[in-house]
C-alpha positions as CSV (number, residue, x, y, z in Angstrom):
1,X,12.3,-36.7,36.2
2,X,13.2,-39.2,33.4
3,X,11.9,-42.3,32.8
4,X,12.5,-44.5,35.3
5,X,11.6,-42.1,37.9
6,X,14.8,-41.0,39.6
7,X,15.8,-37.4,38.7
8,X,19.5,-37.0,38.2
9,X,19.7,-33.1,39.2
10,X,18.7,-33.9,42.9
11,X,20.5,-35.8,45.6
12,X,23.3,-37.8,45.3
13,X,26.5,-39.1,47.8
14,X,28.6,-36.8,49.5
15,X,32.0,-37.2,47.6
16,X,34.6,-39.1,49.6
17,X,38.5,-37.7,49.7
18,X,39.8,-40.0,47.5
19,X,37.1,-39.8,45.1
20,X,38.1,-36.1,45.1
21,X,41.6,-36.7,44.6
22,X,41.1,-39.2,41.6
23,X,38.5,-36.6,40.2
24,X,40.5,-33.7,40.1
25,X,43.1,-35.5,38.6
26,X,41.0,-36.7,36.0
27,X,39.6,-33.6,34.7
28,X,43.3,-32.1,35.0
29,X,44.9,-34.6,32.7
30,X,41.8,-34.5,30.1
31,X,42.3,-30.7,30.2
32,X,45.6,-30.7,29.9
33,X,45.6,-33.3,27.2
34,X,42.9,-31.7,25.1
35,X,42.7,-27.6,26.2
36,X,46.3,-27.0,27.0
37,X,46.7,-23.4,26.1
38,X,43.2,-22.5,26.5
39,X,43.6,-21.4,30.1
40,X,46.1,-20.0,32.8
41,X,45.0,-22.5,35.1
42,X,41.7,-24.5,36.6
43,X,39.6,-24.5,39.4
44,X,38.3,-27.3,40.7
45,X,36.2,-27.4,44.3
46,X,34.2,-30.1,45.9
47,X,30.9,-29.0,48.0
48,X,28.8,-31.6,49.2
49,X,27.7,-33.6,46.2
50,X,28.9,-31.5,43.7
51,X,32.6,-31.0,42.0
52,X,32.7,-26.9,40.9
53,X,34.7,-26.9,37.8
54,X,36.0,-23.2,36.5
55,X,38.6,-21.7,34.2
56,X,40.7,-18.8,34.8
57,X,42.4,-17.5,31.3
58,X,44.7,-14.4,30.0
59,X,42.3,-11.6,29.5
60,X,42.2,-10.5,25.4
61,X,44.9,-6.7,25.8
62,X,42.1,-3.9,26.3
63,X,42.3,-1.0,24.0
64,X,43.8,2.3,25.9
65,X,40.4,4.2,25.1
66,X,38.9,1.5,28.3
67,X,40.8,3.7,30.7
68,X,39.4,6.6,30.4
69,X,36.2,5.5,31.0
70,X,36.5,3.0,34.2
71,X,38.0,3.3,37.5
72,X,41.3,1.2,37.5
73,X,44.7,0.6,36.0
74,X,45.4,-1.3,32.9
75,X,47.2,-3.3,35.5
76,X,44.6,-3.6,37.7
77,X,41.9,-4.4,34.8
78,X,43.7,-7.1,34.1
79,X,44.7,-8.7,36.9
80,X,40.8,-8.7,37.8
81,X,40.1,-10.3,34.8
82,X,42.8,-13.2,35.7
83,X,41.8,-13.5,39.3
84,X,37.7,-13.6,37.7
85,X,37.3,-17.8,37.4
86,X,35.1,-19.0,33.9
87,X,32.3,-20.7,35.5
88,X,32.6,-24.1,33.2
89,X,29.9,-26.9,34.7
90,X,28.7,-28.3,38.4
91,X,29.0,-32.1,38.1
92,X,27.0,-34.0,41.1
93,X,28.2,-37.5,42.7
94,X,25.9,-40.7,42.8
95,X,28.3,-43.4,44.2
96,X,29.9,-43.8,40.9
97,X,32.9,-42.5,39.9
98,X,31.7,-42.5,35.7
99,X,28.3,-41.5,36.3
100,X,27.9,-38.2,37.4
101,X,24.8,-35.8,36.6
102,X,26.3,-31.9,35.2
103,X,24.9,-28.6,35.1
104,X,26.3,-26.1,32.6
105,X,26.7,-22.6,34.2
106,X,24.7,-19.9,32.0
107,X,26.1,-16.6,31.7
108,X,22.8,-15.4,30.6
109,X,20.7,-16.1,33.8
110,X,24.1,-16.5,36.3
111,X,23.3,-20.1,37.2
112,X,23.9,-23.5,37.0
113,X,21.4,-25.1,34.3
114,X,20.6,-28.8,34.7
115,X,21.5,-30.8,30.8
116,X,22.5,-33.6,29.1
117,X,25.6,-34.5,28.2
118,X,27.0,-34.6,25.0
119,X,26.6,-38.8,24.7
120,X,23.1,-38.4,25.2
121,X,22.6,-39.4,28.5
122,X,21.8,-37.4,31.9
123,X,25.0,-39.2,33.3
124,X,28.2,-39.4,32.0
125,X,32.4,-39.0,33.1
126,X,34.4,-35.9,34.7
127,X,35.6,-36.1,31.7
128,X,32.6,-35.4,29.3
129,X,31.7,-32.7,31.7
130,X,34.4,-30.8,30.9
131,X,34.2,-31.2,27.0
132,X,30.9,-30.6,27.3
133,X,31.2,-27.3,29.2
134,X,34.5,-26.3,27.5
135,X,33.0,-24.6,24.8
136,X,33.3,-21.4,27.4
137,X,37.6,-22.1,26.1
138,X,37.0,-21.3,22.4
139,X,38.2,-18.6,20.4
């Protein structure tokens, strides 16, 4: 809960069609704009109240010494690792199209963590989600 008694990581408005189709075009122009090169290409998936947003990039070349130890192909190594999405954030709809609530997906538990965003606040843009959660695109 925060202050005023409403907690922004339950509930919300199921997300209308063209709500989806502005959002995804948001958060694929910002990415574009400001992570072009960082990934192959995105994933982004309404459910509900929530917009899923993931990353799918060119796996680092694995050193030959990998194969003799696992089951698969260089080829097929890698094309797993392309087809495996980088889990970036969950944002969740309230009505208004700059004021979503995000949870950043940990790798370390395997779930999406309710947080802050970067301004501050527990709402914030499509847009600051995917900053906020793109520090899964750095070297």
């Amino acid at each position: 809960m925060n202050a005023w008694g409403c907690d922004p990581h339950s509930g919300g408005v199921k997300i209308p069609a063209a709500v989806k189709q502005r959002t995804e075009h948001r958060i694929r122009s910002y990415a574009e704009a400001k992570y072009a090169g960082k990934f192959t290409r995105l994933g982004i998936r309404f459910q509900g109240v929530f917009c899923y947003i993931d990353a799918y990039t060119e796996p680092v070349e694995p050193p030959a010494s990998l194969f003799l130890v696992v089951d698969e192909t260089r080829e097929q190594y890698l094309e797993r690792l392309r087809s495996t999405p980088l889990h970036l954030c969950r944002i969740r709809y309230f009505g208004d199209e700059d004021q979503w609530s995000m949870a950043f997906y940990t790798y370390s538990n395997n779930k999406y963590e309710p947080c802050i965003f970067d301004n501050g606040s527990f709402h914030g843009t499509p847009e600051e989600a995917f900053e906020s959660s793109a520090v899964y695109l750095q070297d």
